[in-house]
Structures are given as C-alpha cells and as structure tokens.
N, CA, C and O atoms as a GROMACS GRO file, in nm:
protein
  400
    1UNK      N    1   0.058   1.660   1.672
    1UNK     CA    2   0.003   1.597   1.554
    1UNK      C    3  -0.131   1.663   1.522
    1UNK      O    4  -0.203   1.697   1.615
    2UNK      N    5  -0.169   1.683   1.394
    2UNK     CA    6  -0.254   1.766   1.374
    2UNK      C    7  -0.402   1.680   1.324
    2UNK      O    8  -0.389   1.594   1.237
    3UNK      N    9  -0.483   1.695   1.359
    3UNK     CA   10  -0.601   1.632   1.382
    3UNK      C   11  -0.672   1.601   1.193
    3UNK      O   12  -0.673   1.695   1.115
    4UNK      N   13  -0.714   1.485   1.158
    4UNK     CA   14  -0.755   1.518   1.008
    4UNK      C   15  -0.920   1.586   0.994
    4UNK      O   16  -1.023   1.570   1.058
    5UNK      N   17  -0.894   1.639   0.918
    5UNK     CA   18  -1.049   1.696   0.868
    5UNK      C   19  -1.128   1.618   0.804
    5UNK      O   20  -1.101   1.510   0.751
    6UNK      N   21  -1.257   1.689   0.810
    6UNK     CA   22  -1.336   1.574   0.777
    6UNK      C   23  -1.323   1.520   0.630
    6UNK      O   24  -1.345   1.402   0.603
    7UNK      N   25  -1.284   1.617   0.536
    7UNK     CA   26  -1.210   1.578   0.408
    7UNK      C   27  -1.124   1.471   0.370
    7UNK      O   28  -1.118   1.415   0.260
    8UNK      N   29  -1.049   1.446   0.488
    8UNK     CA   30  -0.908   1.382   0.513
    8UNK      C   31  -0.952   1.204   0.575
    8UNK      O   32  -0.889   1.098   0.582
    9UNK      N   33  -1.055   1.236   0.601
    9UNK     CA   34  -1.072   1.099   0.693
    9UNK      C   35  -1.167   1.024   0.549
    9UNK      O   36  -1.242   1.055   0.456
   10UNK      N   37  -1.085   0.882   0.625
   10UNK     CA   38  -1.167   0.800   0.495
   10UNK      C   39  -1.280   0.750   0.591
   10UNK      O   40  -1.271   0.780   0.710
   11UNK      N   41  -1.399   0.664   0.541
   11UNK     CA   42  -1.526   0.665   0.590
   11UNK      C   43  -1.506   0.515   0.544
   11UNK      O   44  -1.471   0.517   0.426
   12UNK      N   45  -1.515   0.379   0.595
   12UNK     CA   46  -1.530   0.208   0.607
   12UNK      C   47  -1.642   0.191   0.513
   12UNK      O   48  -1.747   0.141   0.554
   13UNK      N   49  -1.628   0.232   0.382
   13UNK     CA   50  -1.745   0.167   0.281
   13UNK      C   51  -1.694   0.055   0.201
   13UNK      O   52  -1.577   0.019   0.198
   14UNK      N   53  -1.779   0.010   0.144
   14UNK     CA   54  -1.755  -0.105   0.046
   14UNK      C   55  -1.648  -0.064  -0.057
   14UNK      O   56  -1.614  -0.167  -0.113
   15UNK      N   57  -1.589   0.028  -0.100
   15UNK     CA   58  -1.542   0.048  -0.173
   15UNK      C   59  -1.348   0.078  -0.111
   15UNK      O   60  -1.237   0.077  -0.163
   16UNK      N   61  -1.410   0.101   0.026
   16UNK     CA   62  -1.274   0.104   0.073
   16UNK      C   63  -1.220  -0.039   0.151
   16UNK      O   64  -1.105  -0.081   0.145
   17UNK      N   65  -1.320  -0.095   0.217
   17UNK     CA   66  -1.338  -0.237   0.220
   17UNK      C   67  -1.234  -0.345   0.142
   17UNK      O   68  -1.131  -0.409   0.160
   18UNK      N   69  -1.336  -0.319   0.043
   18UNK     CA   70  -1.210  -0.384  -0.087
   18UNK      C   71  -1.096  -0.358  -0.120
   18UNK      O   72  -0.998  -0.432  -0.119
   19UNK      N   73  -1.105  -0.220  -0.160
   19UNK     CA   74  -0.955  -0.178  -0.116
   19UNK      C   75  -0.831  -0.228  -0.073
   19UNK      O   76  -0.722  -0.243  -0.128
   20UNK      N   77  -0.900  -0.262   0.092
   20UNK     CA   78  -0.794  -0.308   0.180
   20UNK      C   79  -0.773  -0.451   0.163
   20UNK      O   80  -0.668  -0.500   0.205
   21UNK      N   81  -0.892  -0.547   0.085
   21UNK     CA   82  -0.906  -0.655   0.064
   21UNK      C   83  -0.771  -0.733  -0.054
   21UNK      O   84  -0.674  -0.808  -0.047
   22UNK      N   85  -0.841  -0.659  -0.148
   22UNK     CA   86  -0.712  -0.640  -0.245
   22UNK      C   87  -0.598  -0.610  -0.216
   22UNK      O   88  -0.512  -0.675  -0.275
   23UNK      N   89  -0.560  -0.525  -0.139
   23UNK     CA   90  -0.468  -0.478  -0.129
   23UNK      C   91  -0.368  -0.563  -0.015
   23UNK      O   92  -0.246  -0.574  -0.025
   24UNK      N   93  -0.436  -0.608   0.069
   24UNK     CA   94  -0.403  -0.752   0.152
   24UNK      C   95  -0.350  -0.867   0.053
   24UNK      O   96  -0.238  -0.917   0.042
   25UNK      N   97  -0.453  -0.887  -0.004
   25UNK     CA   98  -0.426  -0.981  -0.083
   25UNK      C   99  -0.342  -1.028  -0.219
   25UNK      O  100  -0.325  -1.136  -0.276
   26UNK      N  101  -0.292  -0.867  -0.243
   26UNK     CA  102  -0.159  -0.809  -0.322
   26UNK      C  103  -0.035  -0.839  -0.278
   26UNK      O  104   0.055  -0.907  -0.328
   27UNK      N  105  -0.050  -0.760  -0.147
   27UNK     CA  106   0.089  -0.824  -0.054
   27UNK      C  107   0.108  -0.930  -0.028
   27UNK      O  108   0.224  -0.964  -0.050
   28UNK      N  109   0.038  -1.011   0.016
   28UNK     CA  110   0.070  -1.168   0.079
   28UNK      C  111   0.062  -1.267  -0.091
   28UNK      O  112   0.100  -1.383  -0.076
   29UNK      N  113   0.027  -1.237  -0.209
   29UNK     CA  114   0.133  -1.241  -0.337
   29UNK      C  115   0.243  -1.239  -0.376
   29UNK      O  116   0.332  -1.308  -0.425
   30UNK      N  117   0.214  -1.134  -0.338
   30UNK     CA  118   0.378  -1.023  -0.354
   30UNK      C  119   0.496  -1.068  -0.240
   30UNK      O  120   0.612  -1.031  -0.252
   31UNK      N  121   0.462  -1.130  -0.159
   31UNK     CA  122   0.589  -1.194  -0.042
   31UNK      C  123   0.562  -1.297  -0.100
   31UNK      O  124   0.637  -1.284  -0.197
   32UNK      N  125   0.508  -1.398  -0.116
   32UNK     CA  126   0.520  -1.610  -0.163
   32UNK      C  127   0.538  -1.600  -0.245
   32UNK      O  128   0.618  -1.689  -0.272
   33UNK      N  129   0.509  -1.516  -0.369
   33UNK     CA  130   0.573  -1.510  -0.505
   33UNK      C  131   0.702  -1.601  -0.498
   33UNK      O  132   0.702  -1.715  -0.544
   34UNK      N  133   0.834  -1.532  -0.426
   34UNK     CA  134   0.974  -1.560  -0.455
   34UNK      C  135   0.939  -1.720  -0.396
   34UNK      O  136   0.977  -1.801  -0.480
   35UNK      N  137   0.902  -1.760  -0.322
   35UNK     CA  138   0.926  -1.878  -0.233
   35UNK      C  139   0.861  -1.968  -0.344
   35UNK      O  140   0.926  -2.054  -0.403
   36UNK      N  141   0.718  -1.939  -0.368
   36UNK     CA  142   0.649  -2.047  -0.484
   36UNK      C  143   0.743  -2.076  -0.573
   36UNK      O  144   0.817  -2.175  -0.577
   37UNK      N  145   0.737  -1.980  -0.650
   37UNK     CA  146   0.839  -2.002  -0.782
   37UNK      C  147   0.947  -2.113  -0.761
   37UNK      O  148   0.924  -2.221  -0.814
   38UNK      N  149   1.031  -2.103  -0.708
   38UNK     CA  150   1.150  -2.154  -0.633
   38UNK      C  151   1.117  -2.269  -0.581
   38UNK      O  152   1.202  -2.358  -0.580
   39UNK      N  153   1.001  -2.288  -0.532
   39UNK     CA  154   0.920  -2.466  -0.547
   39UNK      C  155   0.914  -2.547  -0.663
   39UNK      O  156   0.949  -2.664  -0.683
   40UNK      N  157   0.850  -2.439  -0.753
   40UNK     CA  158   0.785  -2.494  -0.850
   40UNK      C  159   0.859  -2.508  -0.975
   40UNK      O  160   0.821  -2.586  -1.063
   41UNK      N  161   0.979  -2.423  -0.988
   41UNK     CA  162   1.119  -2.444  -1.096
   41UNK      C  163   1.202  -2.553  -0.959
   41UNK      O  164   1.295  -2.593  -1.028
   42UNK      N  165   1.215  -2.591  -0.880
   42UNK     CA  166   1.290  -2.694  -0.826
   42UNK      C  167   1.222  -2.850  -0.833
   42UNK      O  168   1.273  -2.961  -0.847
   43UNK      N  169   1.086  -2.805  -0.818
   43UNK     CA  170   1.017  -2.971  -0.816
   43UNK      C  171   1.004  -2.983  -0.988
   43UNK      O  172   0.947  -3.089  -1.016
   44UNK      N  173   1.037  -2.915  -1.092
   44UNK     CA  174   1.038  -2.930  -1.212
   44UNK      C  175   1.147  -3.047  -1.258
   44UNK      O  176   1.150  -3.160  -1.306
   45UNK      N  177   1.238  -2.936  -1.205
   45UNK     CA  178   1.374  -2.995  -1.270
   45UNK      C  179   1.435  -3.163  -1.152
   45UNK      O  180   1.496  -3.263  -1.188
   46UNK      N  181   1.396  -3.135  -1.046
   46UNK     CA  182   1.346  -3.268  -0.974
   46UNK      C  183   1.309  -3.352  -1.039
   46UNK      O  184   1.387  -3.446  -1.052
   47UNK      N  185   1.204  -3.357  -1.095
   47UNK     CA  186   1.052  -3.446  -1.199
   47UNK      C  187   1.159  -3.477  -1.299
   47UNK      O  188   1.236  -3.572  -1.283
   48UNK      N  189   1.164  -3.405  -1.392
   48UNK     CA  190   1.242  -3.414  -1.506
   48UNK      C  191   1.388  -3.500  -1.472
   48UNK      O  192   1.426  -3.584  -1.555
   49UNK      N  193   1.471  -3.475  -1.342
   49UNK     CA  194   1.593  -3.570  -1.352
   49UNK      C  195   1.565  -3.668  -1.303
   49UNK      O  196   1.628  -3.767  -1.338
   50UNK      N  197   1.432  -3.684  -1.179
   50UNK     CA  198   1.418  -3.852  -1.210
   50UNK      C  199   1.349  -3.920  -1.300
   50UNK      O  200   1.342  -4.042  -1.306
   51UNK      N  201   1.272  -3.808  -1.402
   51UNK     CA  202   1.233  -3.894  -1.538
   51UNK      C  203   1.343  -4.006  -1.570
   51UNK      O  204   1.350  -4.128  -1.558
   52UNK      N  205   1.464  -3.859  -1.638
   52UNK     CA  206   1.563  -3.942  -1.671
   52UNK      C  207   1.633  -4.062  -1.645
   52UNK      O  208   1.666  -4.154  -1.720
   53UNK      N  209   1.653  -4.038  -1.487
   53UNK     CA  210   1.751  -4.141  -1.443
   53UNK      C  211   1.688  -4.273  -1.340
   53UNK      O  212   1.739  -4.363  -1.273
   54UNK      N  213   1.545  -4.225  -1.370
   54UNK     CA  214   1.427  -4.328  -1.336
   54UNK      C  215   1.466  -4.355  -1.188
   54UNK      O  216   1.469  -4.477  -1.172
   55UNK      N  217   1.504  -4.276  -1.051
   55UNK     CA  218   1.498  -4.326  -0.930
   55UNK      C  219   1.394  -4.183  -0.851
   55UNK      O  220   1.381  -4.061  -0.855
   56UNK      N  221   1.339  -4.306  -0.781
   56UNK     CA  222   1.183  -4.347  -0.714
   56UNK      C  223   1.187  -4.248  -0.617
   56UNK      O  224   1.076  -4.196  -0.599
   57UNK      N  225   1.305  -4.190  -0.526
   57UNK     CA  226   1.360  -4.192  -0.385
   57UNK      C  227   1.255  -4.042  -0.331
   57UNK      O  228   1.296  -3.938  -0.384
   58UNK      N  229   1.154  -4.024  -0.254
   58UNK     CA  230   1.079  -3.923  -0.212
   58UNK      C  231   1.203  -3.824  -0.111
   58UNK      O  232   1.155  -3.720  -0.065
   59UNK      N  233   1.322  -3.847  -0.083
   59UNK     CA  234   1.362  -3.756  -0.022
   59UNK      C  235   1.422  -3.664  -0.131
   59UNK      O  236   1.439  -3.544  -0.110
   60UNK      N  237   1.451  -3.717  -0.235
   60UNK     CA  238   1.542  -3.638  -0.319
   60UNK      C  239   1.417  -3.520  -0.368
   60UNK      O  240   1.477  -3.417  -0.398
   61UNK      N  241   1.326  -3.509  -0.378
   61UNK     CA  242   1.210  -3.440  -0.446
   61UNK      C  243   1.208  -3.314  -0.274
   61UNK      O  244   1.196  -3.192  -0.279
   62UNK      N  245   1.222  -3.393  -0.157
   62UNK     CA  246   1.244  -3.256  -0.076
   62UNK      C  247   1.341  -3.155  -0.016
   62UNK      O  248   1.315  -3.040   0.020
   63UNK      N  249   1.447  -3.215  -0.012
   63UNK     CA  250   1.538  -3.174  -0.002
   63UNK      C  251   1.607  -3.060  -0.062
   63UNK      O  252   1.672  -2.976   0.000
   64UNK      N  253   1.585  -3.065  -0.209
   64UNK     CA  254   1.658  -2.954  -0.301
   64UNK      C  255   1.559  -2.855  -0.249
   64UNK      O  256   1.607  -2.751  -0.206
   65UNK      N  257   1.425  -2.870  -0.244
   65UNK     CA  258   1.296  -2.789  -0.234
   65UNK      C  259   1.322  -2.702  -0.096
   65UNK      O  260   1.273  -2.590  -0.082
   66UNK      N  261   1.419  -2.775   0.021
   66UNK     CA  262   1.410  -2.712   0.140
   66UNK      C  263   1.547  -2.620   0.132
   66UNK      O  264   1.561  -2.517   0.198
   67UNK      N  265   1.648  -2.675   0.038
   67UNK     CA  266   1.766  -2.567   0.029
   67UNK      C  267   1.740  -2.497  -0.070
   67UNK      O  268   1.821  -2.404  -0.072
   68UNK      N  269   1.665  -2.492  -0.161
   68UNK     CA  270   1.649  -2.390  -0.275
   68UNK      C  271   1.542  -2.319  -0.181
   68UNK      O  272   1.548  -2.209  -0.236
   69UNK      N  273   1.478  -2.306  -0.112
   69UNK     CA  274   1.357  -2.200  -0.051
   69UNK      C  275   1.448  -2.125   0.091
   69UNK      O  276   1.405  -2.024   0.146
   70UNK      N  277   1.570  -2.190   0.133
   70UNK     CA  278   1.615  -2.125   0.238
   70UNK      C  279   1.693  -2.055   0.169
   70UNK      O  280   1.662  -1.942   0.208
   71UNK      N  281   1.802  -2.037   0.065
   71UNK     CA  282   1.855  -1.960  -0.029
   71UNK      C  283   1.780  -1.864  -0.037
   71UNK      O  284   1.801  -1.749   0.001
   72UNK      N  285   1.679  -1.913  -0.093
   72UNK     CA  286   1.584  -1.789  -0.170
   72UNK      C  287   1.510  -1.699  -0.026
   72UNK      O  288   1.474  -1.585  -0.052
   73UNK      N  289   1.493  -1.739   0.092
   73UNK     CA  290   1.439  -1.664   0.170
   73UNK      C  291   1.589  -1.564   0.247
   73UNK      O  292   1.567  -1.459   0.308
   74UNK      N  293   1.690  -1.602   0.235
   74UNK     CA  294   1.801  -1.541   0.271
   74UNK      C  295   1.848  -1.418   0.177
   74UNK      O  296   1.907  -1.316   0.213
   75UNK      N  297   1.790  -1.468   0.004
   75UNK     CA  298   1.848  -1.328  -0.003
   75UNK      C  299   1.713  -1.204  -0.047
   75UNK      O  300   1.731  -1.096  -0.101
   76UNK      N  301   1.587  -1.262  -0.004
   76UNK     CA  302   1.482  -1.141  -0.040
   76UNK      C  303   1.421  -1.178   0.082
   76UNK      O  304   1.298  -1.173   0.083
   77UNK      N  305   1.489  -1.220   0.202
   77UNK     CA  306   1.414  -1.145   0.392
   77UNK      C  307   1.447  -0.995   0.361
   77UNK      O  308   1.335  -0.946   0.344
   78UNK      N  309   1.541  -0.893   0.345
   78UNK     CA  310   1.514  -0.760   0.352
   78UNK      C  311   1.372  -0.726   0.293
   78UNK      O  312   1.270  -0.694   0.354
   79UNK      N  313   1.393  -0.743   0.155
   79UNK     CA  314   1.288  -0.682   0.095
   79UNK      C  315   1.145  -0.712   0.115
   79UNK      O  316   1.051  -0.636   0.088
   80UNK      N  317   1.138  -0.865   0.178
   80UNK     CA  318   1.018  -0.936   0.216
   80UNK      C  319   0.974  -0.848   0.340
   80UNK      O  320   0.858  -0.808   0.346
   81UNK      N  321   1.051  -0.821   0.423
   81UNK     CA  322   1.056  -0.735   0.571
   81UNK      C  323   1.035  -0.617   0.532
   81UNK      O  324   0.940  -0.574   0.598
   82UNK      N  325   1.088  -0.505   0.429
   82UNK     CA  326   1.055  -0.408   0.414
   82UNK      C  327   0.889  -0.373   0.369
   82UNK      O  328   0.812  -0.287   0.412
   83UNK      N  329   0.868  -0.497   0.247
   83UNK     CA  330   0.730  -0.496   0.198
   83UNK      C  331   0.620  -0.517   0.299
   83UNK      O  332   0.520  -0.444   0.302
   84UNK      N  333   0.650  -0.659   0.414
   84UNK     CA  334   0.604  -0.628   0.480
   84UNK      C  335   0.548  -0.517   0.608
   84UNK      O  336   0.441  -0.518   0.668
   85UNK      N  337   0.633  -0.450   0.618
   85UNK     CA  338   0.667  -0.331   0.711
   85UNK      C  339   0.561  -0.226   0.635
   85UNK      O  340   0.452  -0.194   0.684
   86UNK      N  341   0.602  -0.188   0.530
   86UNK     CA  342   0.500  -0.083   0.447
   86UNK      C  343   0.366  -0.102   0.473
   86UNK      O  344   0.293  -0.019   0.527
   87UNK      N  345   0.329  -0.233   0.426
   87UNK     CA  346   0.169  -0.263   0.403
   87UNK      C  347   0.122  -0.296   0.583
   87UNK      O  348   0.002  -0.310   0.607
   88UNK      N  349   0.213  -0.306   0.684
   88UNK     CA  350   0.182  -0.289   0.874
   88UNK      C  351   0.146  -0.131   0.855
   88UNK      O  352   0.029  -0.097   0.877
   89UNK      N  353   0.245  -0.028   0.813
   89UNK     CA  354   0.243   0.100   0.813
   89UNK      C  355   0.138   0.189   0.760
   89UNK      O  356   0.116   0.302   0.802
   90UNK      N  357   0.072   0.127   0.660
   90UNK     CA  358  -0.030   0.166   0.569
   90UNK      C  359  -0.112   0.121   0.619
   90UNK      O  360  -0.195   0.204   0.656
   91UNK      N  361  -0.154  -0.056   0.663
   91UNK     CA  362  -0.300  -0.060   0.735
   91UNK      C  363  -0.284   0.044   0.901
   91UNK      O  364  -0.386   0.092   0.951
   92UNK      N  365  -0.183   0.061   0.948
   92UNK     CA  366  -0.206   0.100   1.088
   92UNK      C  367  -0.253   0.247   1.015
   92UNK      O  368  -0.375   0.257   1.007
   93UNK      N  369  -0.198   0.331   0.975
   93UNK     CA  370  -0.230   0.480   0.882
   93UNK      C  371  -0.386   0.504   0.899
   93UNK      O  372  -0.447   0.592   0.960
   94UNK      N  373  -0.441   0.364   0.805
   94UNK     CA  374  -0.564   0.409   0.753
   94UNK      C  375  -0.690   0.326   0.901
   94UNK      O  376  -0.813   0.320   0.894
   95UNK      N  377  -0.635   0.295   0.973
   95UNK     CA  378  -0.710   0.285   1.099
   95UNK      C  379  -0.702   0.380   1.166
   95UNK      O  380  -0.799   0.435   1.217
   96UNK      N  381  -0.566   0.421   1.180
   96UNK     CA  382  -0.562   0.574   1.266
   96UNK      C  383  -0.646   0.708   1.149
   96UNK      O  384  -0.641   0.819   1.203
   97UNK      N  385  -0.688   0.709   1.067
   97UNK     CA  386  -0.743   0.787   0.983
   97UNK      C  387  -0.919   0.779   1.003
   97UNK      O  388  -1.004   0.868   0.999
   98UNK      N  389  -0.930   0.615   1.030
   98UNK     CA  390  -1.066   0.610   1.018
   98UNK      C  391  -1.143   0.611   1.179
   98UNK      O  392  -1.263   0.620   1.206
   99UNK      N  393  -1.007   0.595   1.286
   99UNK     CA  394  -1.051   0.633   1.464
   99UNK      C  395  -1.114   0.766   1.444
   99UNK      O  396  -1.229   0.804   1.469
  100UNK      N  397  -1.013   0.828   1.394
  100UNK     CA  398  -1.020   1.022   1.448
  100UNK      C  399  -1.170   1.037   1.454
  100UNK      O  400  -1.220   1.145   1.485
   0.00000   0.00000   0.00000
C-alpha cells in the first residue's frame, strides 16, 4: 500500500470537521427517512379512521405502526446496510488518511 503524500492527506480543520458533521448527519437522515415516513403516513390514516368511526382503542394507533415499519425495514435493510457500509468505509478512509 502506498503511503499518501503530503498533498493527499487531509489535515482535522474546522472545515473538515464539519464536513464529517454534516455528512454524519446526512446519513443517519438518509437511513430513518424510510422508517419516519411510514410512521407518519400510518399514524395519519390511523387519526383519520378513528376520526371517522370514533373508536378510542390506543392499541389500534400501534400496531399498524409496528407492521407497517417491519415491512418497510424488510424491504430497504439492503440498501439501509449498503448506505450504511459506505459512510463505515468513508469515515474509516478519512481516519486512515488523517493517521499517516
């Protein structure tokens, strides 16, 4: 493996700081995205059918909420795992960039 130059190496300033801040804070968005949503269009339409049909019952409000979020985590775990995997790959990168 070939050693980086001093060109090559990033230097822990405020500007890269943030960077990683943001960029943390992009990803862990970017994965709860699917799961929020999928809360928040289920406790909708929840709200709205016991408007209608006027019953009180607190399990019915969790239930859909716990099978609509296991659905939804079954079919975007790849991509949640891949996204996650990238942004492990990229912070380990730029630590091994900023050891040398």
């Amino acid at each position: 493996m070939r050693r980086a130059t001093r060109k090559e190496r990033r230097i822990m300033d405020n500007s890269f700081a943030l960077y990683l801040g943001r960029y943390t804070l992009e990803t862990a968005l970017l994965l709860s995205a699917p799961i929020l949503i999928t809360c928040v269009v289920v406790g909708i339409v929840v709200t709205l059918l016991q408007a209608v049909t006027s019953i009180r019952d607190m399990t019915l409000t969790i239930v859909p909420k716990i099978i609509a979020v296991g659905v939804v985590m079954l079919l975007f775990a790849g991509w949640m795992l891949q996204t996650a995997l990238k942004f492990t790959n990229d912070i380990f990168g730029h630590i091994q960039n900023i050891g040398q």
